[in-house]
ZAMARGU-4260 file (C-alpha; in steps of 0.2 Angstrom, whole numbers, plus 5000, padded with zeros to 4 digits):
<rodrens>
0) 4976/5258/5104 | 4962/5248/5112 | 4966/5233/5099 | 4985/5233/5105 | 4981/5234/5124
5) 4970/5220/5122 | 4986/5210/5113 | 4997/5217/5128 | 4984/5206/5139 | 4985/5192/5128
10) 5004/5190/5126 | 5004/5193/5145 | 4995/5177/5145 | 5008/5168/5131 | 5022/5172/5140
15) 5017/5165/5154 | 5013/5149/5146 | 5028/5149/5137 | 5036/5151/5153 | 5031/5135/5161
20) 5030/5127/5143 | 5049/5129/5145 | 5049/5120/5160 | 5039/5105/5155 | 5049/5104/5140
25) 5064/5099/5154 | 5055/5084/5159 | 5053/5077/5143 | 5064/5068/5129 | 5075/5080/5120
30) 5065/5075/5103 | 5052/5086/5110 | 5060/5102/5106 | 5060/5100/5088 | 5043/5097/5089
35) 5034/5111/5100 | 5046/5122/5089 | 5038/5114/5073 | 5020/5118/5079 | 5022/5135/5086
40) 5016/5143/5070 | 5000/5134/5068 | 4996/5133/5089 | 4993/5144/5103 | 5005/5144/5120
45) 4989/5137/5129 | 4986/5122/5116 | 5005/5118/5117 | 5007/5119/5134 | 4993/5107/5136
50) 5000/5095/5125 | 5018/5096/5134 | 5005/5091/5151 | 5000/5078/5142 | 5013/5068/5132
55) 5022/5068/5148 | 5009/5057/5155 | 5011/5046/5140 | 5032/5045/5142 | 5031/5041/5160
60) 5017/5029/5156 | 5030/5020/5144 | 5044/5020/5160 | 5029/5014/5171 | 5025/4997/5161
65) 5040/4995/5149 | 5054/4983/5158 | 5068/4991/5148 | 5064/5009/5152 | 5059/5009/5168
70) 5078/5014/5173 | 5080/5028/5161 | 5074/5044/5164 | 5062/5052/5153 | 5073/5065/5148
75) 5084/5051/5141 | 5071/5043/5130 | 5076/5045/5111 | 5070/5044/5095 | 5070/5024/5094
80) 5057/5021/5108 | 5043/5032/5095 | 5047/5019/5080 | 5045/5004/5092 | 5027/5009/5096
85) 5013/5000/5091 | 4994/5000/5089 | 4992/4988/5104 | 5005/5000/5112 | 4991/5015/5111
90) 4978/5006/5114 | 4986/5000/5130 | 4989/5018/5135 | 4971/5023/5132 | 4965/5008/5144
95) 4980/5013/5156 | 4971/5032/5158 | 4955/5026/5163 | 4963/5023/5181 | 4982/5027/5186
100) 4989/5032/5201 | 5006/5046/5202 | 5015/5051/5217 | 5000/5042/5229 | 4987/5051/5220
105) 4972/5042/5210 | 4971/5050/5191 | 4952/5046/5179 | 4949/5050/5163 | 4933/5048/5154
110) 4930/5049/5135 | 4935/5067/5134 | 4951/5067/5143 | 4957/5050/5133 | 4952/5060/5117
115) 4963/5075/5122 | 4978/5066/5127 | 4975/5052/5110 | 4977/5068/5102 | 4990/5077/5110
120) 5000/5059/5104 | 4991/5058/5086 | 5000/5077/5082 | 5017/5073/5089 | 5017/5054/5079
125) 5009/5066/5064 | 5023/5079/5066 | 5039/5066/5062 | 5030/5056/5051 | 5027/5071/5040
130) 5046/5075/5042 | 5049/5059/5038 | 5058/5055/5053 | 5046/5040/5058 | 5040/5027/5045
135) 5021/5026/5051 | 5010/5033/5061 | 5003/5021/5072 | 4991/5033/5084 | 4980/5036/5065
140) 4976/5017/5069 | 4968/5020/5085 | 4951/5030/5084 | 4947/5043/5097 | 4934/5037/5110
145) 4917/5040/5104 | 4911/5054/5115 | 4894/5056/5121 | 4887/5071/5120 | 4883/5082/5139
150) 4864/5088/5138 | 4869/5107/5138 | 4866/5117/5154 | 4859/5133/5152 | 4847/5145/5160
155) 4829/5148/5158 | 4821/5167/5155 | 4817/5166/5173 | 4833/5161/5178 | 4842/5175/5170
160) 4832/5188/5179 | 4833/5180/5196 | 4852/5178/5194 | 4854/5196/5191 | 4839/5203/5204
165) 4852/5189/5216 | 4869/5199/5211 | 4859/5218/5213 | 4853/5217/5230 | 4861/5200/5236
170) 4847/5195/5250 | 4851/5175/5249 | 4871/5181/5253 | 4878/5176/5270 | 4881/5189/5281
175) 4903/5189/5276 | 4896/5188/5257 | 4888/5202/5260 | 4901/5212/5266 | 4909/5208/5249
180) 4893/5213/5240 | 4892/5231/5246 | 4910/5235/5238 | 4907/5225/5222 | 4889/5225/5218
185) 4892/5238/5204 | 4906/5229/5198 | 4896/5214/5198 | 4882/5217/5191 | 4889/5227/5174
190) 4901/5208/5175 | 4887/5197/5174 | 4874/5208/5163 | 4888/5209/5152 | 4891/5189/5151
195) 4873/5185/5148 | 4872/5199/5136 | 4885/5195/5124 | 4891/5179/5127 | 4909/5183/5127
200) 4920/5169/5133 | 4927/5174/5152 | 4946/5175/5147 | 4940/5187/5134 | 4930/5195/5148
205) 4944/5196/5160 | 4954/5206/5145 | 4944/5220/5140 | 4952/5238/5146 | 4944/5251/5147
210) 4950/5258/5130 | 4940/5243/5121 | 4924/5248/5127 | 4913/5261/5115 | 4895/5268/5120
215) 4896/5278/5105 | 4892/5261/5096 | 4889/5250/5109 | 4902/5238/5105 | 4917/5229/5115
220) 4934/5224/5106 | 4938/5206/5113 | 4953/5196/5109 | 4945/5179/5103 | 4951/5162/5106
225) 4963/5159/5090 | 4973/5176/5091 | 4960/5188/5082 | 4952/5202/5088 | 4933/5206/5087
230) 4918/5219/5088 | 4905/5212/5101 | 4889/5222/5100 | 4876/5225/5117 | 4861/5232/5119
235) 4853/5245/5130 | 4855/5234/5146 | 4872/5230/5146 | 4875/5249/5143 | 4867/5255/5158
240) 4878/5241/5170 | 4891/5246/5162 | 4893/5263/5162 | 4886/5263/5179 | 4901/5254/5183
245) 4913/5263/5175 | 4907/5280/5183 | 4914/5270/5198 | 4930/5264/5193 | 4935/5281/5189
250) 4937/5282/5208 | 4946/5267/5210 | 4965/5269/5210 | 4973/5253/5199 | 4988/5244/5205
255) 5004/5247/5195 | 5003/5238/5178 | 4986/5238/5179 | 4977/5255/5174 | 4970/5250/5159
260) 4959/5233/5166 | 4942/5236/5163 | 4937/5224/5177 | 4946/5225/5192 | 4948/5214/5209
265) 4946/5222/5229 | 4965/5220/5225 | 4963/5233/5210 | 4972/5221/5200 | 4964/5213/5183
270) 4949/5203/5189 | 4956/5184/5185 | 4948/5169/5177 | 4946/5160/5192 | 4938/5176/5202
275) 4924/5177/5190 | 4922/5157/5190 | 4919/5158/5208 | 4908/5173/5208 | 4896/5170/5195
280) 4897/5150/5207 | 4892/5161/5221 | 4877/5170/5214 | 4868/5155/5204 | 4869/5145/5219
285) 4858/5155/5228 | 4846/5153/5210 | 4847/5135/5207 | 4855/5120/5214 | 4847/5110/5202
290) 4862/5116/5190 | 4880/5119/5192 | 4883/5136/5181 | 4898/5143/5176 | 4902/5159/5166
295) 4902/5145/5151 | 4885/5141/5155 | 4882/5161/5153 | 4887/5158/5135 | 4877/5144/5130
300) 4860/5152/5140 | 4865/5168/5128 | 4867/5158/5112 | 4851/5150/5115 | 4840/5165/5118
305) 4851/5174/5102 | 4847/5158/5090 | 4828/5155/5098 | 4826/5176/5094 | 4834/5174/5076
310) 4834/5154/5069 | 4851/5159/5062 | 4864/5148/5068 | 4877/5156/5057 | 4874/5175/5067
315) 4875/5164/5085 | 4892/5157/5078 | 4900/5174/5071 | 4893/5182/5088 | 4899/5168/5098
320) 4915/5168/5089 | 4917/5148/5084 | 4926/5146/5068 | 4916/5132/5061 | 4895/5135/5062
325) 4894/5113/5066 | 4903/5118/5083 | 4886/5130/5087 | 4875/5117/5074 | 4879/5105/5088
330) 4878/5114/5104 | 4860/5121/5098 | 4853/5105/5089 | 4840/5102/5103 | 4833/5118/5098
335) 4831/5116/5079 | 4823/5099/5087 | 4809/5110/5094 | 4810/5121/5080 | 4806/5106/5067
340) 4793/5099/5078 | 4784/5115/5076 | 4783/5114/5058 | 4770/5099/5062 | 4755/5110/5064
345) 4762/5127/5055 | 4754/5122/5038 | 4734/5116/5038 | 4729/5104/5025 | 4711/5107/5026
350) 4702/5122/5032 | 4694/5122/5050 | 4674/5117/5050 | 4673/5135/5059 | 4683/5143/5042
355) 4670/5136/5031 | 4656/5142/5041
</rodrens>
């Protein structure tokens, strides 16, 4: 039961994006269809729906700087204007993204977001080349930016417990935050305990139900990025928040469709994505101002105390829920620095003048 609640959540989400996906789909060339229909198998709505974002970008980029289009709509584009791109063509569009301006508002891009849209254009050039319905594929000739990695942001032991003694009796809130606190302080604190004590992404957060959460075994069933559910395990900490919360929410009335969410708003509908982003904002603000901590950062402070507690990066990857162990290899390499540098004095090749003694 819980796993098909949890789905019920998710598809929610899907048809949403399939929704608007169907929408973008009307504001770009007709050739599109056949692709987004030859991916769906192998992508989620979310990753489709960001591709459709940004191959519009590069069609009207295309109307923008090519003479002969710029009178056609978008829609009309066809097949022909694909096999007439070039490598220089690309490469133009990947300068073009550094700076553009639409509808009177100013676009940027750095290396991440030119990678993200390269490779929004290498899939659909790789999709009709594969079905033979282009001769080449120019975007394998252009490489993705090089990207340089982000120092990851995380918080210290210290941190931790000064964010959660903040959310428990918040005495750095405004005097309006504080009217907030006192309805959700419960509801709060079992969120954030929960975060930093499993490391769940916060979509997956935002989806649990009450049916996917067992004290018997200390375990929560998540829906995981990629469509698969899982079993995320939490100790004696995390029990407490949240069976202290949920003693509560059995008082709490649900809006209509929403009886099952574990987490819910002052609405009493499922707690969103963005709610949580602003709270957790909220809370660490009044902590650090050094460091701008999201619930991602939440992640990545629990995957470093989990992989600084046990040296194995492939536990922090299955508990983490990343498919390939170089994702986590890469997000906790700083710490297998520290961890190598300590070997320096872990072995003695002479014994102490005081051993000898």
């Amino acid at each position: 039961m819980a796993s098909q609640r949890t789905e019920k959540y998710s598809q929610e989400q899907d048809i949403k994006n399939t929704a608007k996906m169907r929408e973008i789909l009307g504001t770009l060339p007709p050739f599109c269809r056949q692709y987004f229909r030859g991916i769906e198998n192998t992508t989620s709505a979310r990753t489709r729906l960001g591709y459709a974002y940004d191959l519009r970008i590069f069609f009207e980029f295309l109307g923008s700087v090519n003479p002969a289009l710029r009178d056609v709509p978008v829609q009309k584009f066809t097949m022909e204007i694909l096999r007439s791109i070039g490598k220089e063509d690309v490469e133009e569009y990947m300068e073009y993204l550094s700076y553009y301006t639409k509808d009177g508002k100013t676009y940027t891009n750095d290396e991440r977001g030119k990678a993200r849209k390269l490779s929004a254009l290498r899939s659909l050039f790789r999709y009709f080349y594969q079905s033979e319905l282009l001769d080449r594929d120019v975007t394998a000739l252009v490489p993705l930016p090089k990207r340089h990695e982000k120092p990851i942001i995380r918080l210290d032991g210290e941190e931790v417990g000064q964010l959660l003694e903040q959310v428990d009796d918040g005495t750095m809130l405004s005097k309006k935050e504080l009217s907030f606190h006192k309805k959700t302080r419960v509801r709060d604190v079992a969120m954030l305990t929960l975060l930093l004590g499993t490391g769940i992404r916060v979509s997956e957060c935002v989806g649990l139900d009450l049916q996917d959460v067992n004290f018997r075994e200390n375990g929560i069933r998540v829906h995981r990025k990629g469509g698969y559910d899982a079993i995320v395990y939490f100790g004696d900490e995390v029990s407490e928040a949240l069976q202290a919360y949920m003693k509560e929410r059995e008082h709490v009335i649900p809006q209509s469709g929403h009886e099952n969410a574990l987490f819910l708003s002052i609405q009493n509908r499922r707690i969103t994505v963005r709610a949580v982003e602003n709270l957790v904002k909220k809370y660490a603000s009044k902590v650090t101002t050094l460091k701008t901590i999201t619930p991602h950062k939440l992640r990545s402070t629990y995957g470093t105390s989990l992989y600084r507690a046990t040296g194995d990066i492939y536990l922090v990857a299955s508990v983490l829920g990343h498919k390939d162990v170089n994702t986590t290899r890469k997000h906790y390499a700083a710490i297998d620095e520290d961890r190598r540098k300590s070997a320096a004095d872990a072995v003695l090749l002479r014994e102490q003048e005081d051993e000898k003694n």
